[in-house]
C-alpha positions as CSV (number, residue, x, y, z in Angstrom):
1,X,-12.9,3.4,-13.8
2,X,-9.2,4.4,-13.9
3,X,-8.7,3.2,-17.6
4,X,-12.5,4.6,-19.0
5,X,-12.3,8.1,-16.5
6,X,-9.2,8.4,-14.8
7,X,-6.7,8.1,-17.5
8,X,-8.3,10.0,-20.4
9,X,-8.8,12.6,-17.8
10,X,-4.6,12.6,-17.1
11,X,-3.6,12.8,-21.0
12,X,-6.4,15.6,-21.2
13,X,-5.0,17.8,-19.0
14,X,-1.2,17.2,-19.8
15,X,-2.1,17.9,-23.2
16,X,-3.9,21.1,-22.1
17,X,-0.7,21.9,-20.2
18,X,1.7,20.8,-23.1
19,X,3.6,18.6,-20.6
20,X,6.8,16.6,-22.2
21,X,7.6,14.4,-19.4
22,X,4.8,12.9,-16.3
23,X,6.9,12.1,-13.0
24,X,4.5,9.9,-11.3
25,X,5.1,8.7,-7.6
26,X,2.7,6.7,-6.2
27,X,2.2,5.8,-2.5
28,X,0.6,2.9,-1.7
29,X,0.1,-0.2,-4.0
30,X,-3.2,0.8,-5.9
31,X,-1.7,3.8,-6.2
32,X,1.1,1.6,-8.4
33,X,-1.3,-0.1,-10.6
34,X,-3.0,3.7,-11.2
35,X,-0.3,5.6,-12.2
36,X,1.2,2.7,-14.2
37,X,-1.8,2.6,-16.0
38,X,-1.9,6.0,-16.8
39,X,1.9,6.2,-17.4
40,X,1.2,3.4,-20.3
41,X,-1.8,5.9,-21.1
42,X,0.3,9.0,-21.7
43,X,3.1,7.2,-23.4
44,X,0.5,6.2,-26.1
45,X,-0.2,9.8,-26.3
46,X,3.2,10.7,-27.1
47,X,3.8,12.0,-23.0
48,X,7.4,10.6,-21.9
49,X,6.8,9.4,-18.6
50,X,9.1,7.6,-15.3
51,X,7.1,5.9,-12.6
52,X,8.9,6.4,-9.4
53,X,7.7,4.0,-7.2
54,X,8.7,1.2,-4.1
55,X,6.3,-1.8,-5.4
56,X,8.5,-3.4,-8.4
57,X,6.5,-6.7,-8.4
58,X,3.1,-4.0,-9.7
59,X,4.7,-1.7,-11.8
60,X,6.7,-4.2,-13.6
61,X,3.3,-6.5,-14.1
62,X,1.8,-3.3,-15.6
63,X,4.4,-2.7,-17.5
64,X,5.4,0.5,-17.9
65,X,7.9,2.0,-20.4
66,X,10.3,3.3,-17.6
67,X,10.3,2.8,-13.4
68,X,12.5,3.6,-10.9
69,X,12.2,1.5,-8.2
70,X,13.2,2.2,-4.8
71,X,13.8,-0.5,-2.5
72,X,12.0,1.7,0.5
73,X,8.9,1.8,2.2
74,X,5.6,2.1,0.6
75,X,5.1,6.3,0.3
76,X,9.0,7.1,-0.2
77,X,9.9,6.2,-3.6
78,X,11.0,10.3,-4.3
79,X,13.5,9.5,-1.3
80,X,13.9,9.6,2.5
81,X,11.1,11.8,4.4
82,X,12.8,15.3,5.6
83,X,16.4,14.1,3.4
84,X,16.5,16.6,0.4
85,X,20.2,15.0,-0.4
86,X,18.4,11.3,-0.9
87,X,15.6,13.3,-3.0
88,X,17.5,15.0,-4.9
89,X,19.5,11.7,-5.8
90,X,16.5,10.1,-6.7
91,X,14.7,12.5,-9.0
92,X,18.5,13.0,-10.6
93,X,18.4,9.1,-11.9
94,X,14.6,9.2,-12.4
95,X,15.3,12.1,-15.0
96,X,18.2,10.1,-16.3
97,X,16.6,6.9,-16.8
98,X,13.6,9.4,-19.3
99,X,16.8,10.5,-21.1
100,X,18.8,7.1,-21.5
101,X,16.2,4.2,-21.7
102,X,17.6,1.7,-23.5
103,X,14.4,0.3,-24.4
104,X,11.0,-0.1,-23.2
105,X,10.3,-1.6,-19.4
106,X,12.9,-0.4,-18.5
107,X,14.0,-0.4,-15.2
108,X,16.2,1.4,-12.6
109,X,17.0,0.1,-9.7
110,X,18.0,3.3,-6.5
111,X,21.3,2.1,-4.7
112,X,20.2,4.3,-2.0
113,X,19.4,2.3,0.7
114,X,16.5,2.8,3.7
115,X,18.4,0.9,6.4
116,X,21.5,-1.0,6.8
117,X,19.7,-3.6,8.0
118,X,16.8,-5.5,5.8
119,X,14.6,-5.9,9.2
120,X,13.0,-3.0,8.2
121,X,10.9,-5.3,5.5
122,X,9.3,-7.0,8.5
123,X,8.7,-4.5,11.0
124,X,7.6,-1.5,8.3
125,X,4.0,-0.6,8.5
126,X,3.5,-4.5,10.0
127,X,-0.3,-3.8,10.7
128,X,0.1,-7.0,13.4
129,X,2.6,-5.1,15.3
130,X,0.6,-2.5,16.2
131,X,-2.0,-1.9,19.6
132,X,-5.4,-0.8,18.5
133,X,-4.7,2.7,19.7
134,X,-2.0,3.0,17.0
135,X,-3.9,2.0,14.6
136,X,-6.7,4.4,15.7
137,X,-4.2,7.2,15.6
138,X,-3.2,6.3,11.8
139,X,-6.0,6.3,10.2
140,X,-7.1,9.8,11.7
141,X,-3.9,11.0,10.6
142,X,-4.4,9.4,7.2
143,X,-7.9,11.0,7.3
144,X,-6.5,14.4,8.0
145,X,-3.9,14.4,5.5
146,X,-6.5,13.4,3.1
147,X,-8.5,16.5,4.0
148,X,-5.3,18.8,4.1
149,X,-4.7,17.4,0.8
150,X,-8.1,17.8,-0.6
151,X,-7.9,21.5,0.7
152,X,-4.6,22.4,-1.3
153,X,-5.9,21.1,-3.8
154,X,-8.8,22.9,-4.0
155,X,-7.4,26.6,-3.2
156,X,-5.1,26.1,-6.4
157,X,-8.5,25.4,-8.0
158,X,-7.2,21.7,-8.9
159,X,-9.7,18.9,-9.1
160,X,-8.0,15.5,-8.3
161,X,-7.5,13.5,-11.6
162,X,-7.4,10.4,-9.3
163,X,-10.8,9.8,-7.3
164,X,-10.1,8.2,-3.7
């Protein structure tokens, strides 16, 4: 679906909105495999694009032409929730790394760093770690962020090019 629908979909609308350059971010880890896809997708369209992204093992088995790769949690690669400094940082060396590529798969690797300490890898969205009432209380937030976003989305008379 996201190479026959999806992706044609993408290039249509950047090309529709003359877009030069596609910043794409993903979130969780089909959300890397998507918007590598697509990045390859626009690129053969003649759209520069960067992935920005936290999954380097996906992006860089899809192979796309440029990627950032943040060594934080899944749903931060444009930098630190509420930190506009470490955001600001990041989309600096994102747009860099469209300007300077040496060649293509290209990747650039954030010195920023989430923690000190690398414990963060194990304890980080650990599923296991969790009661059942935490969980509970995820998903609904998950679900109403979806809906919030589904909302914006649809007051700036957007459809969503990605289907969830």
């Amino acid at each position: 679906m996201t190479l026959e629908v999806d992706c044609p979909e993408i290039v249509a609308h950047c090309k529709t909105d003359e877009v030069d350059v596609a910043i794409l971010v993903p979130n969780c880890p089909v959300c890397h495999q998507s918007v590598s896809l697509a990045a390859r997708m626009l690129e053969e369209n003649g759209i520069s694009t960067i992935v920005m992204g936290c999954a380097k093992d996906i992006v860089e088995h899809v192979g796309v032409p440029r990627f950032l790769f943040s060594d934080f949690p899944l749903g931060n690669a444009a930098g630190r929730p509420l930190d506009r400094a470490s955001q600001a940082v990041t989309l600096e060396l994102a747009l860099k790394a469209v300007e300077t590529a040496p060649a293509p798969r290209t990747t650039v690797q954030s010195a920023l760093e989430w923690s000190v300490s690398p414990n963060w890898k194990l304890d980080y969205c650990n599923i296991a770690s969790l009661s059942e009432e935490e969980i509970r209380q995820r998903r609904a937030e998950f679900d109403r962020q979806k809906t919030v976003a589904k909302s914006a989305r649809a007051e700036a008379g957007l459809a969503s090019p990605m289907r969830s």
